[in-house]
N, C-alpha and C positions, 0 to 999 in steps of 0.2 A: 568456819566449821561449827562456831557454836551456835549462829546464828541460824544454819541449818538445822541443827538439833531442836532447837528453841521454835525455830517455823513449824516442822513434822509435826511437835508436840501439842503446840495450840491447835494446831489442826487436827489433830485427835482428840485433843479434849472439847473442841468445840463441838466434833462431832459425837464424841461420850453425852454431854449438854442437852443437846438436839434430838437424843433417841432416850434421854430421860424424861424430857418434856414430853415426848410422845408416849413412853407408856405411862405418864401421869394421867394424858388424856383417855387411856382407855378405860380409867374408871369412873364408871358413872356417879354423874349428880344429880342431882332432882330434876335436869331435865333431859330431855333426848337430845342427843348431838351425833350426828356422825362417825366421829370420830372413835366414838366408843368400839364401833363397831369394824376398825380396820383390822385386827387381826381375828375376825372371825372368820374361820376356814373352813369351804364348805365341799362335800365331798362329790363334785362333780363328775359324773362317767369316770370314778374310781380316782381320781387327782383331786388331793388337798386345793382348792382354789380360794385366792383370797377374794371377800365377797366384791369388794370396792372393782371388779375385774367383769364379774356377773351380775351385777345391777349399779341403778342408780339409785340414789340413797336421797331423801326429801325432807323434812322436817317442819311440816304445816304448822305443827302448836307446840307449844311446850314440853308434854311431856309423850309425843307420840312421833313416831318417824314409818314414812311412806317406802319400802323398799320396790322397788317397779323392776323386775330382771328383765334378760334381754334375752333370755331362750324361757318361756312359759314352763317348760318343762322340767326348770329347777326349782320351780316354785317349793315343793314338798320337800327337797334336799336343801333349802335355804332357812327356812324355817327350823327342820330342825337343827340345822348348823346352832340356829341363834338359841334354841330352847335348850340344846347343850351347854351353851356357852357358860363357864362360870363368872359369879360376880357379877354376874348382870343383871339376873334376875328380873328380866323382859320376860313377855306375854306374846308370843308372836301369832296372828290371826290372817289366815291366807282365804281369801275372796274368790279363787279361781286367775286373776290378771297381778292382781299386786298380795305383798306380804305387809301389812301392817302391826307396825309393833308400838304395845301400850307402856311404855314406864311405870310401874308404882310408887309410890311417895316410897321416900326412905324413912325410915324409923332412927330415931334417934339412935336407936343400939346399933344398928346397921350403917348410920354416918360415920361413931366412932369405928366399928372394924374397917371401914373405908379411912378413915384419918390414920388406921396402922399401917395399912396395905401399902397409903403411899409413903408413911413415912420410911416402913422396911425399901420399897423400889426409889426413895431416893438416898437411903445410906449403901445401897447397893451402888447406885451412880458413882456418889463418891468416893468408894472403896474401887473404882472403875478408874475414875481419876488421879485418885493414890498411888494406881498401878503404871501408868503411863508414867507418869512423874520417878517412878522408883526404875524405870525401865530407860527414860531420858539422863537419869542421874548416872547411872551405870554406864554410857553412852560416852556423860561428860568426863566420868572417871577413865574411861579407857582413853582420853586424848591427852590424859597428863603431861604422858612422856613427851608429847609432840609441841605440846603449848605448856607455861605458865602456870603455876598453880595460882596465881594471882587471877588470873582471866578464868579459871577453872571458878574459881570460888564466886569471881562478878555471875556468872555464867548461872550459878546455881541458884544465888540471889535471885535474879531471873527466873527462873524457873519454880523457884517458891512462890513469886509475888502470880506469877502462872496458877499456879495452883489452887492459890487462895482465891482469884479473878474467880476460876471454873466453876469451884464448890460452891460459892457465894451465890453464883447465877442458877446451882441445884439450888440453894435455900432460896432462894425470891422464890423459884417455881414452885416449890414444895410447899411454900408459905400459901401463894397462890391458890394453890389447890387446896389446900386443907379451910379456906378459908369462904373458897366457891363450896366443899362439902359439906360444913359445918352452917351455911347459909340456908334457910328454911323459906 
């Protein structure tokens, strides 16, 4: 029974993990990457659509990326998706076939708001993790009656050194990034 408790848990915090590192990626760095650009939603024949759905996404040089759609026709509705978009602060330049979008350098003052952004989106993570962990604990306190307060307390031991694993792998990432943003 604890061992199921303890399985569910890692598996939510790995996935807690795994959608912290992805919206780390969404903030940009000095260069263009793809990824920046997955949750830009573009309003297609009236549906929110996510772009990565209506084009393909290219990245020729450093600091510029090739958007190419797959209906021409959204070309004008993709673009402004991206010129909406916040924190991104793209240029987006539509040819008629494709959407090309220019990155500008980031300014030192503009690096640091981006080293707050992620450091707020990665204490949000872990406050994400905290809650699973206070939600698994709860879990193991309701099996007292059935099991051991001995095996209750290994159980939770467990579920700490869990915890610490999870957050730790927020801080490498978090490190990561602030360290890709603060790179000139």
């Amino acid at each position: 029974m604890i061992a199921d408790v303890l399985a569910e848990t890692t598996s939510r915090m790995a996935r807690a993990v795994d959608a912290a590192k992805e919206d780390f990626a969404t903030v940009r760095t000095g260069r263009a990457n793809p990824q920046m650009f997955q949750k830009v939603l573009v309003d297609y024949y009236g549906t929110p659509t996510p772009l990565a759905q209506l084009a393909s996404l290219a990245n020729p040089e450093a600091r510029s990326l090739i958007i190419t759609p797959y209906d021409k026709s959204a070309l004008k509705a993709i673009e402004q998706a991206i010129r909406d978009m916040p924190n991104l602060g793209a240029n987006p330049s539509n040819d008629g076939n494709i959407v090309r979008v220019t990155m500008p350098e980031l300014t030192a003052d503009r690096r640091k708001e981006y080293v707050k952004l992620v450091k707020a989106k990665g204490e949000d993570a872990k406050v994400h993790v905290r809650g699973i962990r206070r939600k698994a604990k709860d879990e193991l306190d309701a099996l007292k009656s059935e099991l051991g307060e001995d095996e209750i307390a290994r159980g939770e031991k467990e579920l700490d050194a869990l915890t610490r694993q999870h957050v730790d792998l927020i801080d490498d990432a978090l490190k990561r990034k602030e360290a890709e943003l603060l790179e000139v």
